[in-house]
Structures are given as C-alpha cells and as structure tokens.
C-alpha positions as CSV (number, residue, x, y, z in Angstrom):
1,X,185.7,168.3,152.3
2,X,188.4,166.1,152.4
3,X,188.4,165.4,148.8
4,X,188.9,169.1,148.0
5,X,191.6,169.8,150.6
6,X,193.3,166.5,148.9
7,X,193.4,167.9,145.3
8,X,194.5,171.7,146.8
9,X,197.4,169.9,148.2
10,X,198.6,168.2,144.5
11,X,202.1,169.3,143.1
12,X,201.5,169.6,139.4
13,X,204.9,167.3,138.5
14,X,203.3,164.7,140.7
15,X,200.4,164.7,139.0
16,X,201.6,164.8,135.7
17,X,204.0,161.8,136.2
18,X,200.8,159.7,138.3
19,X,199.1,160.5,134.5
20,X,202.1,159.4,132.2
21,X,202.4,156.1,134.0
22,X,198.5,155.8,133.8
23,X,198.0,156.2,129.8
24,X,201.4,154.3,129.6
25,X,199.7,151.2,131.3
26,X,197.1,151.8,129.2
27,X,198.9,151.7,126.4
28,X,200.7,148.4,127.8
29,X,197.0,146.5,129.2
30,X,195.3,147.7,125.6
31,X,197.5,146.4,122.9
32,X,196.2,143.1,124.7
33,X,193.1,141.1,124.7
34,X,191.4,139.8,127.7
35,X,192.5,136.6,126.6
36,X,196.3,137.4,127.0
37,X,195.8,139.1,130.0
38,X,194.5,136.1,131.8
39,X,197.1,134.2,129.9
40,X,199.9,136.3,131.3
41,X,197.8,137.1,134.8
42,X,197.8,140.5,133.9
43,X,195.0,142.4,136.6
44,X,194.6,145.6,134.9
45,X,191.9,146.7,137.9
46,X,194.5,145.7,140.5
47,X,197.1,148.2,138.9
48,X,195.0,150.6,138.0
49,X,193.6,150.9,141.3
50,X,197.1,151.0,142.5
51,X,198.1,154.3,140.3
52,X,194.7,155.8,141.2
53,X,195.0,155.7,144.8
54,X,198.2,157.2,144.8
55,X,196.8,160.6,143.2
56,X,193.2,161.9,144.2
57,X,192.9,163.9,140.7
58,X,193.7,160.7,138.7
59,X,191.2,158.7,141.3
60,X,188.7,161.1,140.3
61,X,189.0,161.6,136.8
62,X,190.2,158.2,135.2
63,X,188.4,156.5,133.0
64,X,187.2,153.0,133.4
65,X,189.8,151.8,131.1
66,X,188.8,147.7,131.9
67,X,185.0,148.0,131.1
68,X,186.3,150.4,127.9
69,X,188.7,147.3,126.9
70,X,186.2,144.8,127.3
71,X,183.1,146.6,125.2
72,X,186.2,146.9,122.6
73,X,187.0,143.3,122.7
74,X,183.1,142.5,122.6
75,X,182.3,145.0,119.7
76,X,185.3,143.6,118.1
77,X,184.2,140.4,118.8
78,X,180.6,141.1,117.3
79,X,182.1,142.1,114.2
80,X,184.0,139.3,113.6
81,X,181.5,136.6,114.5
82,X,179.3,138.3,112.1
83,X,181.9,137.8,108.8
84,X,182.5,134.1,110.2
85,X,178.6,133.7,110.4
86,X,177.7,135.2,106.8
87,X,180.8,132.9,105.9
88,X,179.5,130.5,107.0
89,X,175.9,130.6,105.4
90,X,177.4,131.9,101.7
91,X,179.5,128.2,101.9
92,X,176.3,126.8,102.8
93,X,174.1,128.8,100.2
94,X,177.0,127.7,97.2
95,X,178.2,124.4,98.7
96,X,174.9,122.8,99.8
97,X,176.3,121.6,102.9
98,X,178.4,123.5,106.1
99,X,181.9,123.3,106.3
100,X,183.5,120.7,108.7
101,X,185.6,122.8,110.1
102,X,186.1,127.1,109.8
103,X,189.6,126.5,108.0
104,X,187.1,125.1,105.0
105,X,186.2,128.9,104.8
106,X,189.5,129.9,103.6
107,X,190.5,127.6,101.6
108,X,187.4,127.8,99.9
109,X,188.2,132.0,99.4
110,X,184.9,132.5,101.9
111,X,187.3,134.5,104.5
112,X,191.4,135.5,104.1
113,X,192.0,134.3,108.2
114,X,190.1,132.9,110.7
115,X,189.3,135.9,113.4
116,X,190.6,135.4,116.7
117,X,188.0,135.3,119.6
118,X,189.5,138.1,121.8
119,X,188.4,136.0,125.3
120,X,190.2,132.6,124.1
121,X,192.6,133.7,122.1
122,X,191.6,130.9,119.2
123,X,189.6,131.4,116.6
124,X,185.6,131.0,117.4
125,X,184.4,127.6,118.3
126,X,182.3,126.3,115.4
127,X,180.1,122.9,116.5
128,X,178.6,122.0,113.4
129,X,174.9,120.2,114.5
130,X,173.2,118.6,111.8
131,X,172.5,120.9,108.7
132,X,172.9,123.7,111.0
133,X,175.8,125.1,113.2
134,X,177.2,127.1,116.3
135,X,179.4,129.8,116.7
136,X,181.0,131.1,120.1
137,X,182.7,133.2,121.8
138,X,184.4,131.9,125.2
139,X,182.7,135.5,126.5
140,X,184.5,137.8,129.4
141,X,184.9,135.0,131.5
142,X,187.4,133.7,128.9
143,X,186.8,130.1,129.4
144,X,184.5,127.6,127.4
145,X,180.9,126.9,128.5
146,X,180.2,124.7,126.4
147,X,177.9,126.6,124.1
148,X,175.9,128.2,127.7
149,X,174.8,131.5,126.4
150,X,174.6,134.6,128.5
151,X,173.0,137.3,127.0
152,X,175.0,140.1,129.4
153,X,178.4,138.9,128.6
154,X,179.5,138.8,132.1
155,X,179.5,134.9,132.4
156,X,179.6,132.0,130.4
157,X,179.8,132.0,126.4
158,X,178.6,134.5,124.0
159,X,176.6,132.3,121.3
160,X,176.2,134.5,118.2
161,X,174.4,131.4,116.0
162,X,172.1,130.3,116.5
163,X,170.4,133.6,117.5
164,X,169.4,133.7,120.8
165,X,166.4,133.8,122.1
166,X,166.2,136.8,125.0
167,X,163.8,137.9,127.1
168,X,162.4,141.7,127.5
C-alpha cells in the first residue's frame, strides 16, 4: 500500500526531529487553556496537522492532543465548579443567605481563590436567582451563552448548578 511504502521510505533523524517538534508544541499548546488559545488565536489542530503531514509515522501514530486538552480543561473544570458549588451551599448552610458575589467566598474563608474557568479565562459566572443560584462554565466554545446549557460540551455553556436535567 501506499501507506507502507511511505513509512519504508522514513530516515530515522527525520523522524525523530518531526517527533521533537511535535511533543515540543505540545508542551507549548498545553501549558495553555483553551481560553488563552483563542485569546492568542493559537489553532493547535491547524499546526498539528501541519507537523503530521509532514511525517506519515507521526500521521499515524499521534495522539489527539486537542480533544486530550480539552477533556483536561473540562475535568479540570468539573472539579473546580464542584469546590465553588459546595462553597457556595456551606455559605448558604452557615450564613442563611447566598453570597452576592463569589469573592464573598473568600473573604468569608469558604475558598483561598476563585478558580479560573479554563474556556473564559475568568473565574465561573455566578447569577445569583432568588434564594438560589447559577454557576457556569463559558464551555468549549469559550464564549458566554448566557446560562444555555449543553450537556455534550461542544456548544454553548456548561451549567453545573442548577443540575441539569438530561435526557437518556
């Protein structure tokens, strides 16, 4: 095949080198958010696919660094939302009331920092409603919805309070 005849004709010093510069972007693209790479209109696909293509062993055996660095960012993101959300509801639980804004958390001793959403590059938005709350992410999409939930994190904002109803 064509493939095969490609990879037989590889020089090992080429390859090596089309590897280096691979895992040093990803070194470069992964100390980032995707926040800071829309920011800085960084397209790690684009230049990715522009090392790949140049090599048909590192085409073939590179890992999908993006969708890696986004589940990161969303785990990460997750986590975070989760401490801001039990924050939240302790200050509620001891205070009787929600806080007007997140900082209220800190100063009150409920978290050190605020966490940084890792798709805006701010902390969470926090919309307080009433007696009860939101908290967002701006999701992959890294822009504000507006609270518009999207359950595959592909589009529009990931709400993490109030749960979310989903469909199975």
């Amino acid at each position: 095949s064509q493939q095969a005849q490609s990879l037989e004709k590889l020089q090992r010093r080429q390859t090596t080198e089309a590897v280096e510069k691979l895992y040093e972007y990803f070194d470069f693209v992964g100390q980032k958010t995707p926040w800071q790479w829309k920011a800085e209109q960084i397209n790690p696909e684009k230049e990715i696919k522009k090392i790949k293509e140049k090599n048909p062993f590192v085409k073939i055996f590179c890992p999908a660094f993006v969708k890696v660095a986004q589940i990161f960012a969303r785990s990460r993101a997750e986590s975070d939302a989760l401490t801001t959300t039990l924050a939240l509801l302790r200050y509620k639980a001891n205070k009787g009331q929600l806080p007007e804004k997140l900082d209220e958390l800190i100063l009150a001793g409920y978290l050190e920092a605020l966490p940084t959403d890792p798709f805006s590059g701010g902390p969470f938005v926090y919309k307080r409603l009433g007696d009860d709350f939101m908290l967002y992410s701006f999701g992959t999409d890294c822009d504000d919805d507006g609270g518009t939930h999207n359950r595959s994190w592909d589009k529009d904002d990931q709400v993490f309070w109030p749960v979310q109803q989903t469909s199975r």
